[in-house]
PDB file with one MODEL, atoms N, CA, C and O in Angstrom:
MODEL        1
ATOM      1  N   UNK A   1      17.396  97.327 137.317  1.00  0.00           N
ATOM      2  CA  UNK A   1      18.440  98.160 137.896  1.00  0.00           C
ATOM      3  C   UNK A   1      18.029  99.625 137.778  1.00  0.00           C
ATOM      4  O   UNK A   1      17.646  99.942 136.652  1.00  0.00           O
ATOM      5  N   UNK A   2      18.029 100.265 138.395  1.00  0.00           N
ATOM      6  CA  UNK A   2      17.988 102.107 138.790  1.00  0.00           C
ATOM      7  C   UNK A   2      18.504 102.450 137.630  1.00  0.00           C
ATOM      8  O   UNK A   2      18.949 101.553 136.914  1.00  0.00           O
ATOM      9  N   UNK A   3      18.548 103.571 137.274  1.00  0.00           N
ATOM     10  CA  UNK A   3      18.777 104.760 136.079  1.00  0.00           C
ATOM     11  C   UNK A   3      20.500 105.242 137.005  1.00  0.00           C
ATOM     12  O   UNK A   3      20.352 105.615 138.170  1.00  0.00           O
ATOM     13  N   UNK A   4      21.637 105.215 136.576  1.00  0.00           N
ATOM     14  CA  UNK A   4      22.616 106.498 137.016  1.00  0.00           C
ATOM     15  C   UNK A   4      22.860 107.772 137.289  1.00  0.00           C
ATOM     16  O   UNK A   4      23.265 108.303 136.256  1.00  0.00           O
ATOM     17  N   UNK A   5      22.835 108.185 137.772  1.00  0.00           N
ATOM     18  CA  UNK A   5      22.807 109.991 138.091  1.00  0.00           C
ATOM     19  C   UNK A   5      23.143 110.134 136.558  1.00  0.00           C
ATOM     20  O   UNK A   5      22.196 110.412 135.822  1.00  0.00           O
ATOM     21  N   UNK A   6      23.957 110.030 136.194  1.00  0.00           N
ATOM     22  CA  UNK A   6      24.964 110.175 135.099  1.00  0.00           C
ATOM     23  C   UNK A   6      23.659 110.248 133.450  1.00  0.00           C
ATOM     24  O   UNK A   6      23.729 110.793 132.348  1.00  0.00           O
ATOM     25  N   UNK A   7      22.420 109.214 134.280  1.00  0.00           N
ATOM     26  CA  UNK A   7      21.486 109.355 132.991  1.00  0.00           C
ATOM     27  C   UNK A   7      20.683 109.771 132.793  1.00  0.00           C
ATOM     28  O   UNK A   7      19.832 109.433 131.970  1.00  0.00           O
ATOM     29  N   UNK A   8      20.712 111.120 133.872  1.00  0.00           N
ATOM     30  CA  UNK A   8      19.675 112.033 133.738  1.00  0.00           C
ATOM     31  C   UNK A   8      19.972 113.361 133.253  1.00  0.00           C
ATOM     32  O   UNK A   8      19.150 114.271 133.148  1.00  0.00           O
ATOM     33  N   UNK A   9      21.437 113.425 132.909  1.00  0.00           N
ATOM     34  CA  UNK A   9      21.860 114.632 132.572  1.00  0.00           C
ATOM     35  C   UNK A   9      21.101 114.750 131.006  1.00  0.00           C
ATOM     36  O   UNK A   9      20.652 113.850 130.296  1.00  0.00           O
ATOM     37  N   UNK A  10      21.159 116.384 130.762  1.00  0.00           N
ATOM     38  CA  UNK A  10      20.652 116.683 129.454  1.00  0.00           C
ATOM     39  C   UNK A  10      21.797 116.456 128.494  1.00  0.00           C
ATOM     40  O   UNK A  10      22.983 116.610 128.784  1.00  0.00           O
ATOM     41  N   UNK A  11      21.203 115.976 127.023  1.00  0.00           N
ATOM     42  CA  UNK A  11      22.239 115.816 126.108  1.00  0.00           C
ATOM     43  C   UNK A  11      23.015 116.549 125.897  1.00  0.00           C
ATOM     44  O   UNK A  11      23.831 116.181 125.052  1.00  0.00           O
ATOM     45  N   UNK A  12      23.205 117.840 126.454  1.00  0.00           N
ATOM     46  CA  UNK A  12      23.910 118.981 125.643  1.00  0.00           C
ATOM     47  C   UNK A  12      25.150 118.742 126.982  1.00  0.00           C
ATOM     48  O   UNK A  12      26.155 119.428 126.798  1.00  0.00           O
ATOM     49  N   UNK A  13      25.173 117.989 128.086  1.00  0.00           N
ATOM     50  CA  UNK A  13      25.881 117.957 129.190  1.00  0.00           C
ATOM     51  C   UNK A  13      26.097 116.457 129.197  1.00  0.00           C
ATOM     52  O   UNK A  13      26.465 115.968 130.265  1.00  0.00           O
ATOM     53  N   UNK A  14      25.907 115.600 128.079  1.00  0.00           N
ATOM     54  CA  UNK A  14      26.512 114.201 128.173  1.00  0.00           C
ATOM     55  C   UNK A  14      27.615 113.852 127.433  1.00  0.00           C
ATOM     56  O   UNK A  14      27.854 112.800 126.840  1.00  0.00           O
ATOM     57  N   UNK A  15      28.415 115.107 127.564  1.00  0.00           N
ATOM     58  CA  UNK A  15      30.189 114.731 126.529  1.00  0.00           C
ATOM     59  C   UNK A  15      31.479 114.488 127.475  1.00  0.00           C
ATOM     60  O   UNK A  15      32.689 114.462 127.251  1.00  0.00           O
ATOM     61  N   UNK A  16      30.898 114.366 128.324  1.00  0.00           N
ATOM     62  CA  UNK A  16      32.156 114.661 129.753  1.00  0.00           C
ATOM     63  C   UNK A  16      32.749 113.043 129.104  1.00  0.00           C
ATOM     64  O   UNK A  16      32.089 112.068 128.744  1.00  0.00           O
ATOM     65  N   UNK A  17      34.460 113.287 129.148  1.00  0.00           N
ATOM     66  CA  UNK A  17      35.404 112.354 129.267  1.00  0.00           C
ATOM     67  C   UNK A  17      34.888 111.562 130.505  1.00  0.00           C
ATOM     68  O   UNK A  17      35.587 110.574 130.274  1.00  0.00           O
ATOM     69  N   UNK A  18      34.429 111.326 131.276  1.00  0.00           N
ATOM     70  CA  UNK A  18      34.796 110.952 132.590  1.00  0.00           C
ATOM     71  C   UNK A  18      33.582 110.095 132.510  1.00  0.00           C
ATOM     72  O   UNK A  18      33.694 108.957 132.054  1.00  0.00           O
ATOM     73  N   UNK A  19      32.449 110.540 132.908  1.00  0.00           N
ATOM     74  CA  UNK A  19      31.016 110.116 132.489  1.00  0.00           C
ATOM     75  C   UNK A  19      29.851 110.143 131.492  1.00  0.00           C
ATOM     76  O   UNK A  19      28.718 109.665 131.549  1.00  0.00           O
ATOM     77  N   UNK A  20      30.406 110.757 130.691  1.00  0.00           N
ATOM     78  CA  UNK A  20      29.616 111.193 129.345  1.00  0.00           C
ATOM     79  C   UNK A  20      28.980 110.105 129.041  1.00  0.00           C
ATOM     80  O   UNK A  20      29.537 109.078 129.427  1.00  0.00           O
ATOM     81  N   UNK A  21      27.657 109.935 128.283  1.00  0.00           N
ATOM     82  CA  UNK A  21      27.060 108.750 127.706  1.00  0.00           C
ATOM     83  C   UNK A  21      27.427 108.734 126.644  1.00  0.00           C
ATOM     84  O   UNK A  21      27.937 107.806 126.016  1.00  0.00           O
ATOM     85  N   UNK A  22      27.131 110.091 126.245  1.00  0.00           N
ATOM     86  CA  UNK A  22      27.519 110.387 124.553  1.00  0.00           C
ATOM     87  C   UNK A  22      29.140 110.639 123.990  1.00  0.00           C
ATOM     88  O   UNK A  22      29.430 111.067 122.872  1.00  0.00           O
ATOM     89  N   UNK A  23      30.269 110.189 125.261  1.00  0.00           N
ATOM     90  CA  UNK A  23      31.563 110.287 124.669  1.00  0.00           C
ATOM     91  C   UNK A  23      31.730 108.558 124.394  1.00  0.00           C
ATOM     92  O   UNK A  23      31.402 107.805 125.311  1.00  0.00           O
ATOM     93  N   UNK A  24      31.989 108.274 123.747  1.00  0.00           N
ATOM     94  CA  UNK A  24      32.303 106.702 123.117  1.00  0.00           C
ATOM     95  C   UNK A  24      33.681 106.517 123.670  1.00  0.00           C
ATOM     96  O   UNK A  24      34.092 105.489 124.208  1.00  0.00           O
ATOM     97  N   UNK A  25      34.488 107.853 123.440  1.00  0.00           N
ATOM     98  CA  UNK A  25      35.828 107.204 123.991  1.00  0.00           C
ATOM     99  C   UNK A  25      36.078 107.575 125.452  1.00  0.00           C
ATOM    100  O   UNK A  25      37.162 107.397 126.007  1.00  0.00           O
ATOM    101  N   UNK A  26      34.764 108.218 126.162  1.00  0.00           N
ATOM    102  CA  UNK A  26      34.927 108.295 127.945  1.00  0.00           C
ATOM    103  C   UNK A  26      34.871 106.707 128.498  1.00  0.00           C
ATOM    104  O   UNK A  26      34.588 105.644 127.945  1.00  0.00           O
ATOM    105  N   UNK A  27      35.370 107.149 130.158  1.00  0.00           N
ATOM    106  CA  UNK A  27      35.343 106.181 131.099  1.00  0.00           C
ATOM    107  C   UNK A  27      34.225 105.606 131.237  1.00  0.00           C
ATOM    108  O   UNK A  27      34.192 104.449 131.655  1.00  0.00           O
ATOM    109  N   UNK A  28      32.768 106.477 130.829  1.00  0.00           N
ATOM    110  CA  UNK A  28      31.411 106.243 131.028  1.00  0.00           C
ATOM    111  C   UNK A  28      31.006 105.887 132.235  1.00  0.00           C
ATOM    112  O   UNK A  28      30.162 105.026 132.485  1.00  0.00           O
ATOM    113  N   UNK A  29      31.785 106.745 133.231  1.00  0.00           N
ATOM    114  CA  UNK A  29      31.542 106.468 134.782  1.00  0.00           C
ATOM    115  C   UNK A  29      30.198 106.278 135.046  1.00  0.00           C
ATOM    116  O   UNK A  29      29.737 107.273 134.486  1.00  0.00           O
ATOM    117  N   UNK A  30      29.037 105.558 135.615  1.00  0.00           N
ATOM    118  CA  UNK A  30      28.169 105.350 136.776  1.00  0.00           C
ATOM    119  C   UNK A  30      28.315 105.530 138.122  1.00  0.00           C
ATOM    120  O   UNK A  30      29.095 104.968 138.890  1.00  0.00           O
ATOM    121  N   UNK A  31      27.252 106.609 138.397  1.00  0.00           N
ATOM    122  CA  UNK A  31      26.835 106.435 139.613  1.00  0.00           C
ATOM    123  C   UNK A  31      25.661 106.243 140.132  1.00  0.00           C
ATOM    124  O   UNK A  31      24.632 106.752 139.686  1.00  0.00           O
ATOM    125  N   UNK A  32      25.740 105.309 141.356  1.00  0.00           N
ATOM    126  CA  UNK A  32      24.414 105.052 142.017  1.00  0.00           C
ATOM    127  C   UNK A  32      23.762 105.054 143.227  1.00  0.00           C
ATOM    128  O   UNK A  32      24.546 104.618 144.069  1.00  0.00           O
ATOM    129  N   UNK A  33      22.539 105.380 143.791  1.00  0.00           N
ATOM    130  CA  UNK A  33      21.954 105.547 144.991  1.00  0.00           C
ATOM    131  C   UNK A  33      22.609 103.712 145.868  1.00  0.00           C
ATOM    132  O   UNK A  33      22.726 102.969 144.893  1.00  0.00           O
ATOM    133  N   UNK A  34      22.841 103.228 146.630  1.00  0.00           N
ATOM    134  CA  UNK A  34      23.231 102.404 148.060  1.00  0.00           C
ATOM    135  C   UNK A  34      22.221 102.468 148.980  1.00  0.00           C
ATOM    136  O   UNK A  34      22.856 102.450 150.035  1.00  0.00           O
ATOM    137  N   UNK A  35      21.246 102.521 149.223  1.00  0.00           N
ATOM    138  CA  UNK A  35      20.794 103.322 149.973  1.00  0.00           C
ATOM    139  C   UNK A  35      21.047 104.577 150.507  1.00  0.00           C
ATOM    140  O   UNK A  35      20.683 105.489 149.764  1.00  0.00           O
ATOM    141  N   UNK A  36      21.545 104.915 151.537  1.00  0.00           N
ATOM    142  CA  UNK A  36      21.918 106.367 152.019  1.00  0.00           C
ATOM    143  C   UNK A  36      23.672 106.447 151.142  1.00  0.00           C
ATOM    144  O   UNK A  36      24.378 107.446 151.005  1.00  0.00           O
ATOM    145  N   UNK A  37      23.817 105.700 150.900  1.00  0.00           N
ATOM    146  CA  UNK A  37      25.365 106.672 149.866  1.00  0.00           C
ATOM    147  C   UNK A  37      24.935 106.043 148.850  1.00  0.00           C
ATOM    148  O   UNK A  37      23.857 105.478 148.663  1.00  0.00           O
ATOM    149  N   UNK A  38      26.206 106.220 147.931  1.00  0.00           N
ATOM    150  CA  UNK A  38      26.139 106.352 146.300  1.00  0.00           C
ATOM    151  C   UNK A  38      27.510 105.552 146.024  1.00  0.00           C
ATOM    152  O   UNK A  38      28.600 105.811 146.535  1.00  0.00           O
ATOM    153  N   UNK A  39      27.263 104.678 145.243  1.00  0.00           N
ATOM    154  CA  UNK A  39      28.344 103.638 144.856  1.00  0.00           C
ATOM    155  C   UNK A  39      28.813 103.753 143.403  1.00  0.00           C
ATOM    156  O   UNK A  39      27.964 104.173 142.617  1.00  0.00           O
ATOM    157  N   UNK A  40      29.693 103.534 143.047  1.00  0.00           N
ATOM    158  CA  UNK A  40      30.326 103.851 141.356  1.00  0.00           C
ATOM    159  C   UNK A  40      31.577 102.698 141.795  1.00  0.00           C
ATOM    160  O   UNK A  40      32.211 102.454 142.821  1.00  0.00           O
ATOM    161  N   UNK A  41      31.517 102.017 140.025  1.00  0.00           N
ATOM    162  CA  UNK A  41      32.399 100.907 139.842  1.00  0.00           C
ATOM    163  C   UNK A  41      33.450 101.229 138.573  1.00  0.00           C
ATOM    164  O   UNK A  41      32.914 101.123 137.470  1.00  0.00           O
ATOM    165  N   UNK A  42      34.797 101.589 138.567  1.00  0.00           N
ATOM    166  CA  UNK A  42      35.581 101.570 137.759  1.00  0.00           C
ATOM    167  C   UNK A  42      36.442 100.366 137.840  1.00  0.00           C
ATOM    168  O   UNK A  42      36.808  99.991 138.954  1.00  0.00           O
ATOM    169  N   UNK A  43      36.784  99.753 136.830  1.00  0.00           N
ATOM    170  CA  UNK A  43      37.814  98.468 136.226  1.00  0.00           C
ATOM    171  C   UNK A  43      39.001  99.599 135.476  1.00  0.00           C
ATOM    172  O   UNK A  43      38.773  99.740 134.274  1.00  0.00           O
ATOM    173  N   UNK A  44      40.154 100.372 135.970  1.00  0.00           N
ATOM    174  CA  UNK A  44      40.756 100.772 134.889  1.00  0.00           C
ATOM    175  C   UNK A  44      41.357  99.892 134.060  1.00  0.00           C
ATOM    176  O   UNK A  44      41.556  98.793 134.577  1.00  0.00           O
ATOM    177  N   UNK A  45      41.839 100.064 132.538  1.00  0.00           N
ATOM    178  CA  UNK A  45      42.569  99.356 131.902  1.00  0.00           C
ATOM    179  C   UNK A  45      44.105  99.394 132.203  1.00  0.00           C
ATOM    180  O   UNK A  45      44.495 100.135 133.105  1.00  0.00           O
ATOM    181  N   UNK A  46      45.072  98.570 131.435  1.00  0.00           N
ATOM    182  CA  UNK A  46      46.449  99.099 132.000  1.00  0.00           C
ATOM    183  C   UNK A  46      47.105 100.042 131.089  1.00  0.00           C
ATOM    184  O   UNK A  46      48.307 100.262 131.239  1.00  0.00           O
ATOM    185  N   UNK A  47      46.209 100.824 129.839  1.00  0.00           N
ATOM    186  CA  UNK A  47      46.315 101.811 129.250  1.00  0.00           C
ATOM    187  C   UNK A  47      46.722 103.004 130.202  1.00  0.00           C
ATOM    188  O   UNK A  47      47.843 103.491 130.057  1.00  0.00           O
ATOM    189  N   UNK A  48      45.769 103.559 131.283  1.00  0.00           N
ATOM    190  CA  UNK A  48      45.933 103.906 132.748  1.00  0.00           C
ATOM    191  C   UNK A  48      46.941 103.802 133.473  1.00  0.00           C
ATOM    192  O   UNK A  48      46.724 104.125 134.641  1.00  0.00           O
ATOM    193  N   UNK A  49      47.921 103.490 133.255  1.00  0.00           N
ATOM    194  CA  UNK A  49      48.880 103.266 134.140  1.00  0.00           C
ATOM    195  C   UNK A  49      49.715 104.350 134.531  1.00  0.00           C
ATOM    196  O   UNK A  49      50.047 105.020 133.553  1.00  0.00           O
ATOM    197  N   UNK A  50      50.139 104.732 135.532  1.00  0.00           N
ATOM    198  CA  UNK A  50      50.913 105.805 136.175  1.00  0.00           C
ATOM    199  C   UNK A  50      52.558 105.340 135.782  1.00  0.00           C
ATOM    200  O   UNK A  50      53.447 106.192 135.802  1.00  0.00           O
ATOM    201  N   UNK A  51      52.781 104.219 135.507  1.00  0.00           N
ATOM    202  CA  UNK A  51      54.068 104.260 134.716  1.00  0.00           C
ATOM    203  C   UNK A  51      54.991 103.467 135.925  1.00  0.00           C
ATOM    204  O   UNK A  51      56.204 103.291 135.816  1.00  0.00           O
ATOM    205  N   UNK A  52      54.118 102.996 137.174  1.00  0.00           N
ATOM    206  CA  UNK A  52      54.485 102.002 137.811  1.00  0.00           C
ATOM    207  C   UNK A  52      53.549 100.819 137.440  1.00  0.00           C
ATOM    208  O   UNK A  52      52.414 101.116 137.068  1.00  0.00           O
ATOM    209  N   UNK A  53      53.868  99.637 137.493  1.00  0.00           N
ATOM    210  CA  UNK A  53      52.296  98.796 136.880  1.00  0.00           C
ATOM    211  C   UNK A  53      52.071  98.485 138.190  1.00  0.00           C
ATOM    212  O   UNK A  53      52.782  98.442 139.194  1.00  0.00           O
ATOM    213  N   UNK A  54      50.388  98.183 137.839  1.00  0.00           N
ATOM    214  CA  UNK A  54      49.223  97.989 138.956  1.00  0.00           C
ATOM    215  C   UNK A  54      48.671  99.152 139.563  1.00  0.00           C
ATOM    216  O   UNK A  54      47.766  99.085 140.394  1.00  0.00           O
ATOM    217  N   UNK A  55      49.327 100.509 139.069  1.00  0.00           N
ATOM    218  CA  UNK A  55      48.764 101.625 139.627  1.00  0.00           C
ATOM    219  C   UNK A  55      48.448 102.723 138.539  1.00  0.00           C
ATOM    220  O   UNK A  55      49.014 102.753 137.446  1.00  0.00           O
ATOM    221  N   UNK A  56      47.698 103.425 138.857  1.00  0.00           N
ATOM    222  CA  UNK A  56      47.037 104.229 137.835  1.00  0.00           C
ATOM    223  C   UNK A  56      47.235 105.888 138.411  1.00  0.00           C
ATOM    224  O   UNK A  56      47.030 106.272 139.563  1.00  0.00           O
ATOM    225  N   UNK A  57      47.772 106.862 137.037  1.00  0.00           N
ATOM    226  CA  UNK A  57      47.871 107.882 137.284  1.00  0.00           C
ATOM    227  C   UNK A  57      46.844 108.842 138.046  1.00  0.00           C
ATOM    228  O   UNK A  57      45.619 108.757 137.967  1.00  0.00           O
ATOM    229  N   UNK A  58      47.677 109.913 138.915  1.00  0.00           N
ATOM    230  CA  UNK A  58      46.943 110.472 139.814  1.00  0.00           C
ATOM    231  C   UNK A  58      45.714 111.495 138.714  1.00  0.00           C
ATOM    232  O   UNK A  58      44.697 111.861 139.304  1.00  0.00           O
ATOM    233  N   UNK A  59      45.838 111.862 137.357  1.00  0.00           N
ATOM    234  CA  UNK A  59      44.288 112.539 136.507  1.00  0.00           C
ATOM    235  C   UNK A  59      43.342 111.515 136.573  1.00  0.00           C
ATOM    236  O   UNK A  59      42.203 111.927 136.792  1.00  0.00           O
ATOM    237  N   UNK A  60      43.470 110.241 136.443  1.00  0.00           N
ATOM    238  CA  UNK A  60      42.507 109.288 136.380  1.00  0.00           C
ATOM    239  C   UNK A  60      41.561 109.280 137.925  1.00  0.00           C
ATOM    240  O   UNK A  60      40.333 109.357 137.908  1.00  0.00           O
ATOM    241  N   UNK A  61      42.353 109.175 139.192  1.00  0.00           N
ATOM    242  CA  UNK A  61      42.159 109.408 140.077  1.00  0.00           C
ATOM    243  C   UNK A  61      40.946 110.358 140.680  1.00  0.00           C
ATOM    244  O   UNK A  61      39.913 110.099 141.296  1.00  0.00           O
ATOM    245  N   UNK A  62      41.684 111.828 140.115  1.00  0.00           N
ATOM    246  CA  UNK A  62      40.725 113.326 139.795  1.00  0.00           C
ATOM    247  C   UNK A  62      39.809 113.274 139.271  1.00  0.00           C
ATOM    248  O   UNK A  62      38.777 113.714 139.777  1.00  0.00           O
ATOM    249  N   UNK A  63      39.841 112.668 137.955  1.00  0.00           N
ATOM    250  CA  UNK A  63      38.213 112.420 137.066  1.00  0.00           C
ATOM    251  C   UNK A  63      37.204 111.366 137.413  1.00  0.00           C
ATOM    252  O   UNK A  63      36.059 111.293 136.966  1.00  0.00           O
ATOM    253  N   UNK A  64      37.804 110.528 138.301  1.00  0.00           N
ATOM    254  CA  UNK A  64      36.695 109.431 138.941  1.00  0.00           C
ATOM    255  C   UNK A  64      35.825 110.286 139.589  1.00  0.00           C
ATOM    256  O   UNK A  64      34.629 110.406 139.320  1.00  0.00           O
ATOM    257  N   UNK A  65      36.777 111.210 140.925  1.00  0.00           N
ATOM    258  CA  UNK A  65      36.557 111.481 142.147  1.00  0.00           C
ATOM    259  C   UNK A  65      35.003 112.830 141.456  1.00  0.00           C
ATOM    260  O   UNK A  65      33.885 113.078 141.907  1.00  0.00           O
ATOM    261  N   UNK A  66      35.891 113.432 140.051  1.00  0.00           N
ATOM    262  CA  UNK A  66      35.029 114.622 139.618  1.00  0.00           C
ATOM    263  C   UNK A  66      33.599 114.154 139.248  1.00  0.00           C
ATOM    264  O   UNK A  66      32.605 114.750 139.661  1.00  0.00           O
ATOM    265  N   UNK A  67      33.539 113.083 138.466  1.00  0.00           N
ATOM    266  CA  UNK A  67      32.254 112.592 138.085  1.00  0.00           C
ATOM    267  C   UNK A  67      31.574 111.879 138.799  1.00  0.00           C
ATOM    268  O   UNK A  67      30.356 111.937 138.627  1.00  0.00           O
ATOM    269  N   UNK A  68      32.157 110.891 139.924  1.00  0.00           N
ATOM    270  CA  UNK A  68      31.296 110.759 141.385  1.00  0.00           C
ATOM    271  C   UNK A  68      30.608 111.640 141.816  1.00  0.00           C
ATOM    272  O   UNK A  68      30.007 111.489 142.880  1.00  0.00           O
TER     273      UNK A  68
ENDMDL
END
């Protein structure tokens, strides 16, 4: 499997909540080359929840979209 954008960053730039390698308690977002686009897979938990169930708050939303 390919390397993630996400795993080429320098250590001093791998704490991000969102995609960080080095945050244990981040989303640890991936992203990856598709050929001509770039694909990323999130499972949220229902920790996530926007406070309707089955849907997830609109920050979770923002920080996918940011670390894509």
């Amino acid at each position: 499997m390919h390397k993630a954008f996400q795993d080429f960053y320098a250590e001093k730039f791998s704490h991000c909540y969102g995609c960080g390698k080095l945050n244990p308690s981040g989303h640890q977002l991936k992203s990856y080359w598709d050929g001509d686009e770039t694909a990323a897979r999130f499972s949220p938990g229902p920790q996530f929840s926007g406070g309707v169930p089955d849907h997830v708050y609109g920050g979770l939303i923002a920080s996918l979209f940011d670390c894509h």
